[in-house]
PDB file of N, CA, C and O in Angstrom:
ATOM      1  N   UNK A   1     -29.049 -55.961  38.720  1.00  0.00           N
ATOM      2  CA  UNK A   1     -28.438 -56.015  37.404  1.00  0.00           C
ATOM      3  C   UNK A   1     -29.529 -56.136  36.342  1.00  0.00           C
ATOM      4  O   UNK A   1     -30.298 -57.069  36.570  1.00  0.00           O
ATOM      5  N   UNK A   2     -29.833 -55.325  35.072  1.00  0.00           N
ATOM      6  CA  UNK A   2     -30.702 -55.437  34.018  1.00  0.00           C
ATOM      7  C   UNK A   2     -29.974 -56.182  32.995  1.00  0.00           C
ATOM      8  O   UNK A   2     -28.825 -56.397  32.611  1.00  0.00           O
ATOM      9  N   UNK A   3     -31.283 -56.497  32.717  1.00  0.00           N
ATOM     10  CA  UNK A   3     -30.635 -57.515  31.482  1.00  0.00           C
ATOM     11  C   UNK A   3     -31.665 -56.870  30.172  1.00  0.00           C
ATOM     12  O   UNK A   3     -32.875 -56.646  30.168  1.00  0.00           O
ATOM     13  N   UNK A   4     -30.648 -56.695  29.131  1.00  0.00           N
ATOM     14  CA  UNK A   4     -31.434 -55.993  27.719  1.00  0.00           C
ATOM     15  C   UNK A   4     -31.436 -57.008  27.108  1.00  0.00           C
ATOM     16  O   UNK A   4     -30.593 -57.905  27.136  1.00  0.00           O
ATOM     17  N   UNK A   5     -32.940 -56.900  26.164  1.00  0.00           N
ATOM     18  CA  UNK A   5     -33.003 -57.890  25.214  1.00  0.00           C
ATOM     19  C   UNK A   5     -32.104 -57.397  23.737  1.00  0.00           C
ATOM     20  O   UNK A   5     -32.312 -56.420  23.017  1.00  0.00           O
ATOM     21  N   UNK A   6     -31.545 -57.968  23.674  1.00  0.00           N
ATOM     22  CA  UNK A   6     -30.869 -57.314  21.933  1.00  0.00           C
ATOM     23  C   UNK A   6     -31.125 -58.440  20.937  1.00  0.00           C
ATOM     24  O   UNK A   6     -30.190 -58.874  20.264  1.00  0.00           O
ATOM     25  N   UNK A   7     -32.165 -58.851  20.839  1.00  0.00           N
ATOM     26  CA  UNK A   7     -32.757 -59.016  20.022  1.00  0.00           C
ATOM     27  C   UNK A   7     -33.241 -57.788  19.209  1.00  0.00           C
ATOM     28  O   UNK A   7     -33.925 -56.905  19.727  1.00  0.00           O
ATOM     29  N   UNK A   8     -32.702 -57.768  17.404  1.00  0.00           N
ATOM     30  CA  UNK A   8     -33.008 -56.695  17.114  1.00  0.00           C
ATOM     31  C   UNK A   8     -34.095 -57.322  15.704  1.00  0.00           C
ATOM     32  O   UNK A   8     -33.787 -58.364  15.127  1.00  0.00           O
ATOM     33  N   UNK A   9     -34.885 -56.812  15.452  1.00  0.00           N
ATOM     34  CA  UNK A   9     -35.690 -56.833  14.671  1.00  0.00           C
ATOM     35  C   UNK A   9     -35.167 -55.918  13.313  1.00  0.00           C
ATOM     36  O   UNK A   9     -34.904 -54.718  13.397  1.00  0.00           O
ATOM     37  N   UNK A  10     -35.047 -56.898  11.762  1.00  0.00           N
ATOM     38  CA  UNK A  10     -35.086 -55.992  10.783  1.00  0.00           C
ATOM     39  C   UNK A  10     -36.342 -55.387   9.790  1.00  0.00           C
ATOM     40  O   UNK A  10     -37.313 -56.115   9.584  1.00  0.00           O
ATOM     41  N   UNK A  11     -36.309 -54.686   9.479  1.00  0.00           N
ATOM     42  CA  UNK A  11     -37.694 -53.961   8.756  1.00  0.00           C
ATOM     43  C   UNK A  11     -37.868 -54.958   7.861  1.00  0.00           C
ATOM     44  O   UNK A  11     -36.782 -55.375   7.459  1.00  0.00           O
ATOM     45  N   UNK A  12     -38.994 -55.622   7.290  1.00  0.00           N
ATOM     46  CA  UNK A  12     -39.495 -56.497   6.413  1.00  0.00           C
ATOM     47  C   UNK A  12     -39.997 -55.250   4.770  1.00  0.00           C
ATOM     48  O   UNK A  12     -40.847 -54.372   4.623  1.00  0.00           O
ATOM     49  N   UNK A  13     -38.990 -55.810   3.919  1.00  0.00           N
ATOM     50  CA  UNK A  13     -38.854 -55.419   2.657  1.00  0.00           C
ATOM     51  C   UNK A  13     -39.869 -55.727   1.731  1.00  0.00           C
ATOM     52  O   UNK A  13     -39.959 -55.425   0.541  1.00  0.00           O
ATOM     53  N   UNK A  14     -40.949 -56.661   2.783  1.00  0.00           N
ATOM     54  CA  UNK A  14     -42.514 -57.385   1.690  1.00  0.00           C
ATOM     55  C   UNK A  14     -43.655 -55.772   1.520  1.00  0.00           C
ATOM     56  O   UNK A  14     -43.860 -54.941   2.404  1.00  0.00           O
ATOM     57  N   UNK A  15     -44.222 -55.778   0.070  1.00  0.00           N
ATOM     58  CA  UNK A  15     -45.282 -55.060   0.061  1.00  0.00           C
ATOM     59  C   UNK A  15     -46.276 -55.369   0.787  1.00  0.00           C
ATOM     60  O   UNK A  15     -46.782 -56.480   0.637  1.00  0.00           O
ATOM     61  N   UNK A  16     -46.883 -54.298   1.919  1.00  0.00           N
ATOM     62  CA  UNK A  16     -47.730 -54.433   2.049  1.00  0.00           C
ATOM     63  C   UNK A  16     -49.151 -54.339   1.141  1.00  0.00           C
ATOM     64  O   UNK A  16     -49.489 -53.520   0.286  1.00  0.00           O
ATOM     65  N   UNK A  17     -49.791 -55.440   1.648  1.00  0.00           N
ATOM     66  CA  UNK A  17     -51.047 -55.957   1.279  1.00  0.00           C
ATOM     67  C   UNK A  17     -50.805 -56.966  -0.080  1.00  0.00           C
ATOM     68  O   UNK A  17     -51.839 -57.554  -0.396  1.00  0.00           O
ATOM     69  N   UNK A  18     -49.621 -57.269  -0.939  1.00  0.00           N
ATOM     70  CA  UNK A  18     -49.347 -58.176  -1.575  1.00  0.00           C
ATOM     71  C   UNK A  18     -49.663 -59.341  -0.934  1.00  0.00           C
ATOM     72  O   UNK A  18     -49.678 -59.358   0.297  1.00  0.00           O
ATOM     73  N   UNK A  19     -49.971 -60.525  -1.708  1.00  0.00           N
ATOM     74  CA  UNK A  19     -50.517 -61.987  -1.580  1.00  0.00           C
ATOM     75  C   UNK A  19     -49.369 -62.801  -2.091  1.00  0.00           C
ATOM     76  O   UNK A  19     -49.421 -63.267  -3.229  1.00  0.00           O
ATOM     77  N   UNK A  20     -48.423 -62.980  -1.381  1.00  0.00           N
ATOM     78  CA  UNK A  20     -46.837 -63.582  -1.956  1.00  0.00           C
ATOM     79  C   UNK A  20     -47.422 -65.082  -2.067  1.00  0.00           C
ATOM     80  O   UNK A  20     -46.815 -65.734  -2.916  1.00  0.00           O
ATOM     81  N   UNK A  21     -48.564 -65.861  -1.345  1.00  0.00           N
ATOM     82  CA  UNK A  21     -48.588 -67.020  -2.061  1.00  0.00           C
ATOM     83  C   UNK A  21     -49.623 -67.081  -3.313  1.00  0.00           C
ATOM     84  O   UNK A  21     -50.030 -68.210  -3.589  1.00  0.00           O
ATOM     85  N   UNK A  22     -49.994 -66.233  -3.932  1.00  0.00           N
ATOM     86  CA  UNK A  22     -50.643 -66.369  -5.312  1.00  0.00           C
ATOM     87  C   UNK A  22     -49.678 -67.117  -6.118  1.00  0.00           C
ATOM     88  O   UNK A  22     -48.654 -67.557  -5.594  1.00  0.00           O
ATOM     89  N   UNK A  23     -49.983 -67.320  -7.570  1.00  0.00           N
ATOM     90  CA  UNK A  23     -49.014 -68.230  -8.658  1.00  0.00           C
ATOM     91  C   UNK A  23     -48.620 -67.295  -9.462  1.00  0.00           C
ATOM     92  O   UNK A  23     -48.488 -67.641 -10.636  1.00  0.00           O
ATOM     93  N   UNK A  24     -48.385 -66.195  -9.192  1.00  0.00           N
ATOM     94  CA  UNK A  24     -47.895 -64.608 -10.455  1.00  0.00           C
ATOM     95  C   UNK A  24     -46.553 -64.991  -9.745  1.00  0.00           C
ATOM     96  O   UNK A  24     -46.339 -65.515  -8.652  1.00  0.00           O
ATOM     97  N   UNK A  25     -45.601 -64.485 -10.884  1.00  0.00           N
ATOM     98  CA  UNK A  25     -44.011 -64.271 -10.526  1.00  0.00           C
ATOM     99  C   UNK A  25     -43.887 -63.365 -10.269  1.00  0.00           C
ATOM    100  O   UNK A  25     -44.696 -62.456 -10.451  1.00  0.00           O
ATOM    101  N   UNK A  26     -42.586 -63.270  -9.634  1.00  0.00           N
ATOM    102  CA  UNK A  26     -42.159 -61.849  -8.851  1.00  0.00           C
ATOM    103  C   UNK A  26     -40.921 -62.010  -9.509  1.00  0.00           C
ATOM    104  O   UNK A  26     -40.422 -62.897 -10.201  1.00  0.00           O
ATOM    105  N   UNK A  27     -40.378 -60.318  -8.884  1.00  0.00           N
ATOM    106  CA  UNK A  27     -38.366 -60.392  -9.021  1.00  0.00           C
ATOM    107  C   UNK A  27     -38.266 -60.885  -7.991  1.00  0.00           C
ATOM    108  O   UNK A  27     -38.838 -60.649  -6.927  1.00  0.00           O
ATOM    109  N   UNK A  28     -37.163 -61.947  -8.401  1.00  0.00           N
ATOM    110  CA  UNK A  28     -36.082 -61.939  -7.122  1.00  0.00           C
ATOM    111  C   UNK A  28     -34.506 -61.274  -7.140  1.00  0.00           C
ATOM    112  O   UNK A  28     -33.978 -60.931  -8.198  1.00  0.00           O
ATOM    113  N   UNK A  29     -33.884 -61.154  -5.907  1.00  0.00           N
ATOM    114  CA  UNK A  29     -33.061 -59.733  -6.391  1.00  0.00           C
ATOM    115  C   UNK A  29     -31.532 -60.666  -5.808  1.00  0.00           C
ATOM    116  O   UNK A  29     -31.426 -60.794  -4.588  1.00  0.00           O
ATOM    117  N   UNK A  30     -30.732 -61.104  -6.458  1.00  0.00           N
ATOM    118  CA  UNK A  30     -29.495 -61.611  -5.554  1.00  0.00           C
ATOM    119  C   UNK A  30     -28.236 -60.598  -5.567  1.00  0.00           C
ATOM    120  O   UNK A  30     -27.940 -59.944  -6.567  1.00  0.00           O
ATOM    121  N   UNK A  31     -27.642 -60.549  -4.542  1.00  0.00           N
ATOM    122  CA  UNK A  31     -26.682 -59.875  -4.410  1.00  0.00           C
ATOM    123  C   UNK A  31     -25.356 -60.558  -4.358  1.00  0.00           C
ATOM    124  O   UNK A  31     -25.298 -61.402  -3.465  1.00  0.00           O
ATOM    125  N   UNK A  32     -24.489 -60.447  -4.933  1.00  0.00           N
ATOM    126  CA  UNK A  32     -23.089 -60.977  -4.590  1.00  0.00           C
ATOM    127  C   UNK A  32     -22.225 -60.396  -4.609  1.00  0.00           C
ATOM    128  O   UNK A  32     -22.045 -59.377  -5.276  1.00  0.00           O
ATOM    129  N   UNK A  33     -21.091 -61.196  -3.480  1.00  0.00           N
ATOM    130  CA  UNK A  33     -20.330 -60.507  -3.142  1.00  0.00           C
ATOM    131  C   UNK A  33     -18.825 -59.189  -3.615  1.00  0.00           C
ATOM    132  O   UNK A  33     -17.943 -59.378  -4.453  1.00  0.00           O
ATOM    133  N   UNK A  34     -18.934 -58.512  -3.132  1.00  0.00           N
ATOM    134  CA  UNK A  34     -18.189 -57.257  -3.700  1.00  0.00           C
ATOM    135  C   UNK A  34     -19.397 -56.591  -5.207  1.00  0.00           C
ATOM    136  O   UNK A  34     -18.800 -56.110  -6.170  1.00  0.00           O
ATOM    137  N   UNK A  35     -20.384 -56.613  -5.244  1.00  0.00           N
ATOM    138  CA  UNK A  35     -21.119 -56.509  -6.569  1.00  0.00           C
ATOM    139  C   UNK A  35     -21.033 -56.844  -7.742  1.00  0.00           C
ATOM    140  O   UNK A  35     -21.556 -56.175  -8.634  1.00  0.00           O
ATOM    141  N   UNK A  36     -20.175 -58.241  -8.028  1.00  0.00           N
ATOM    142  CA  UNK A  36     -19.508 -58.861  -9.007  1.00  0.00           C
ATOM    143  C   UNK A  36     -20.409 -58.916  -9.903  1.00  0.00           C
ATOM    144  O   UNK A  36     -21.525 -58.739  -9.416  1.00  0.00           O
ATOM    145  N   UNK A  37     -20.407 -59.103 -11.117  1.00  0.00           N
ATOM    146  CA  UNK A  37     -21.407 -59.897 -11.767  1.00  0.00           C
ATOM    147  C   UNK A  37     -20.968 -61.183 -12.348  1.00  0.00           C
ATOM    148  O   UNK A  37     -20.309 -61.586 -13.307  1.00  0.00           O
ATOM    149  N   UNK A  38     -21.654 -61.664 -11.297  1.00  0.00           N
ATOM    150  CA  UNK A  38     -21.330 -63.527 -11.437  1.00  0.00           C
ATOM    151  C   UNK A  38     -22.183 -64.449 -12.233  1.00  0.00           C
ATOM    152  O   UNK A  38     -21.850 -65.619 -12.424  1.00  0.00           O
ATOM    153  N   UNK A  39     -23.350 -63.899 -12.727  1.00  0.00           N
ATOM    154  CA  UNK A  39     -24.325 -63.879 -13.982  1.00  0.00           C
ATOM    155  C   UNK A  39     -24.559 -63.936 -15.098  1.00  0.00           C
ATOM    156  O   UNK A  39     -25.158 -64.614 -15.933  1.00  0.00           O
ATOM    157  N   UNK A  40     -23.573 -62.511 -14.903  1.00  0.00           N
ATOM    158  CA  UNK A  40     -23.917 -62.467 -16.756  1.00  0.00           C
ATOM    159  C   UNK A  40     -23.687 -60.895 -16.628  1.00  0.00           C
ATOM    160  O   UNK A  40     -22.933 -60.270 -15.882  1.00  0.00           O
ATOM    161  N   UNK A  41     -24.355 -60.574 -17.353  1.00  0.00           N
ATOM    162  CA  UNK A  41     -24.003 -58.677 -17.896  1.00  0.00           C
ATOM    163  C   UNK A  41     -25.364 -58.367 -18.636  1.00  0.00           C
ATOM    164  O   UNK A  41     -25.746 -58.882 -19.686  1.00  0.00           O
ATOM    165  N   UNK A  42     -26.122 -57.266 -17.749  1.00  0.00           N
ATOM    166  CA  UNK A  42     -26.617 -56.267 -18.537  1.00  0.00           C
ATOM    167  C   UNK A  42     -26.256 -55.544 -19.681  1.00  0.00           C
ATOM    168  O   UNK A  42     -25.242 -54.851 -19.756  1.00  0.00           O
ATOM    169  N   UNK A  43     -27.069 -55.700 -20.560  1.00  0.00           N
ATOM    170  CA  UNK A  43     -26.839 -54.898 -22.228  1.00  0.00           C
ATOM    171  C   UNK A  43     -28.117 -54.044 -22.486  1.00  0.00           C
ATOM    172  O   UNK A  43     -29.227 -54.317 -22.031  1.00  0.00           O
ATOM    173  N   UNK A  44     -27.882 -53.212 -23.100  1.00  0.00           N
ATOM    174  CA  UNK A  44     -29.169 -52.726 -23.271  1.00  0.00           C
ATOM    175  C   UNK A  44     -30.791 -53.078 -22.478  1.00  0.00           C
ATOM    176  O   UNK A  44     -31.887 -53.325 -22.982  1.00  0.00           O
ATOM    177  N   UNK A  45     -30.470 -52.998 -21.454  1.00  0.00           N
ATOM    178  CA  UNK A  45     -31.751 -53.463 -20.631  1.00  0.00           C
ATOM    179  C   UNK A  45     -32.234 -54.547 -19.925  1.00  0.00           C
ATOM    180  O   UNK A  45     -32.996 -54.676 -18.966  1.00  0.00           O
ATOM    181  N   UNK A  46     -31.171 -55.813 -21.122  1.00  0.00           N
ATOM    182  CA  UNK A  46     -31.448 -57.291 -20.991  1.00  0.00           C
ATOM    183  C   UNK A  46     -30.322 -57.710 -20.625  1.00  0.00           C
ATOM    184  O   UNK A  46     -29.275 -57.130 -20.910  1.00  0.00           O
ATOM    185  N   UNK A  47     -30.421 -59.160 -19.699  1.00  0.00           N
ATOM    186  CA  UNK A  47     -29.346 -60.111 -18.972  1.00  0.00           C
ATOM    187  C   UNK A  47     -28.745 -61.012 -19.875  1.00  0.00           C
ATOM    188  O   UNK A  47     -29.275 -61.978 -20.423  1.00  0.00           O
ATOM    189  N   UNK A  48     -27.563 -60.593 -19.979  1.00  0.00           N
ATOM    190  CA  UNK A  48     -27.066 -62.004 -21.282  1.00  0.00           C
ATOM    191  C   UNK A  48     -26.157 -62.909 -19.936  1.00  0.00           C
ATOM    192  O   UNK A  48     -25.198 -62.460 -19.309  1.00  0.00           O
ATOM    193  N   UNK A  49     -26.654 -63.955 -19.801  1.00  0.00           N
ATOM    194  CA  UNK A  49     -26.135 -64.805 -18.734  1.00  0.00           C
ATOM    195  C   UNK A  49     -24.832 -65.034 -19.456  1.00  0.00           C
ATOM    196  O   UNK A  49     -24.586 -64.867 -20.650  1.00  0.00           O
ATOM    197  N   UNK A  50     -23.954 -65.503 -18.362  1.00  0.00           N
ATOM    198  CA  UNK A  50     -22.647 -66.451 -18.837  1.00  0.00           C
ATOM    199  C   UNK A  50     -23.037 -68.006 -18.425  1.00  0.00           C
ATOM    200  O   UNK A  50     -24.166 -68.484 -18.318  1.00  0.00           O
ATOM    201  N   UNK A  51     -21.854 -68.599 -18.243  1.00  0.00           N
ATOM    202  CA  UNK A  51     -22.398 -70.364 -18.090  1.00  0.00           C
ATOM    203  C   UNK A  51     -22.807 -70.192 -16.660  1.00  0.00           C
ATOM    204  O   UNK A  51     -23.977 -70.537 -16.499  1.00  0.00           O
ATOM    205  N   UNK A  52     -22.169 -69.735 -15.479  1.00  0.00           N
ATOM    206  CA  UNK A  52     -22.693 -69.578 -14.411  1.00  0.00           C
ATOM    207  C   UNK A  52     -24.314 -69.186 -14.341  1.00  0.00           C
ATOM    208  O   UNK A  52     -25.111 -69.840 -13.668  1.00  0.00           O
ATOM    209  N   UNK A  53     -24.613 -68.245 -14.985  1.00  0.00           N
ATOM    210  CA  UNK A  53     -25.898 -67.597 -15.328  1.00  0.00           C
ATOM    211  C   UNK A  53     -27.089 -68.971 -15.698  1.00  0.00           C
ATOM    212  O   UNK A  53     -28.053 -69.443 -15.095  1.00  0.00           O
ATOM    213  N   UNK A  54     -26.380 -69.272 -17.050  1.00  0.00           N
ATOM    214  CA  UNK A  54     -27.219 -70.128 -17.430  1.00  0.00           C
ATOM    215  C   UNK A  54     -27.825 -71.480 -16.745  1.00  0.00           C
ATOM    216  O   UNK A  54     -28.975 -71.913 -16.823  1.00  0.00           O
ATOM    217  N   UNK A  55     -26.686 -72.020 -16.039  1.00  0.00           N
ATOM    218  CA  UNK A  55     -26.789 -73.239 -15.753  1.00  0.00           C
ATOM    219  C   UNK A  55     -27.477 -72.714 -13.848  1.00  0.00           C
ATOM    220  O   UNK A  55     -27.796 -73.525 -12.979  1.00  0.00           O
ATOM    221  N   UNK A  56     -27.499 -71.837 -13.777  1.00  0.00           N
ATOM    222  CA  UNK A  56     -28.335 -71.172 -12.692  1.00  0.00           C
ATOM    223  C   UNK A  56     -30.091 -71.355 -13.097  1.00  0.00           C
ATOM    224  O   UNK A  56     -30.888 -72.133 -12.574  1.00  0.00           O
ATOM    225  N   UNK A  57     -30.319 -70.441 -14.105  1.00  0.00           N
ATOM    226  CA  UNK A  57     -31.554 -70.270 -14.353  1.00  0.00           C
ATOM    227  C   UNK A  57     -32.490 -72.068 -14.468  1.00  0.00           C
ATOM    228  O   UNK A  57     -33.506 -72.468 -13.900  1.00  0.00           O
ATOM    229  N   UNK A  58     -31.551 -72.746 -15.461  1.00  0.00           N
ATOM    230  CA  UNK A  58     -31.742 -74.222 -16.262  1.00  0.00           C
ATOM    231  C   UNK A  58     -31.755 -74.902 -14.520  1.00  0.00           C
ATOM    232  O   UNK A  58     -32.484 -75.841 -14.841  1.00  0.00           O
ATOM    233  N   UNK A  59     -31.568 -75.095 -13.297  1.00  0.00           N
ATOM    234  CA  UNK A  59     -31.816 -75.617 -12.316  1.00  0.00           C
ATOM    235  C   UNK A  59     -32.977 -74.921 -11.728  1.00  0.00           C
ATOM    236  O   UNK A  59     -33.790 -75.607 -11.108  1.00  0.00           O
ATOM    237  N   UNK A  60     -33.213 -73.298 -11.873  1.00  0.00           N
ATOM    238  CA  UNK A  60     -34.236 -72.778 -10.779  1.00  0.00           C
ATOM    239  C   UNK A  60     -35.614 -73.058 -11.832  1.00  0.00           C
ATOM    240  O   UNK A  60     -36.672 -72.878 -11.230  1.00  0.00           O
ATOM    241  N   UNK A  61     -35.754 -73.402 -13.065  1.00  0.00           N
ATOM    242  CA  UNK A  61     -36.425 -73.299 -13.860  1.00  0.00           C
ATOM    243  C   UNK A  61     -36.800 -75.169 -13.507  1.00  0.00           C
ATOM    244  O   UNK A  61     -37.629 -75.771 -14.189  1.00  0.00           O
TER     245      UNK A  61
END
C-alpha cells in the first residue's frame, strides 16, 4: 500500500531579493469577504475610510 504525501506547498507571493525586514513600508493588501468594502471607498485614487476604516488604521498605527 503507498502512502502520498499531500502536503501541498503554495507559491510564495514575496519579491524576490527584497529585504522584508528593513524599516521602509510596504502595501499590505486585505481581502474581505464577498469583496465588500468594509473600509471605506476609493474616490479618485484615494481611500476615504468609514468608522470601521478609521478606527482600523488609529489601532495599526
Amino acid at each position: 500500500m503507498k502512502i502520498r504525501n499531500t502536503i501541498r506547498r503554495i507559491k510564495s507571493i514575496r519579491m524576490k531579493g527584497y529585504d522584508y525586514s528593513s524599516k521602509e513600508a510596504f502595501h499590505v493588501t486585505i481581502c474581505a469577504q464577498n469583496k465588500e468594502c468594509r473600509f471605506g471607498i476609493v474616490e479618485n485614487e484615494k481611500l476615504i475610510l468609514n468608522k470601521t476604516g478609521i478606527m482600523i488604521s488609529e489601532c495599526w498605527i
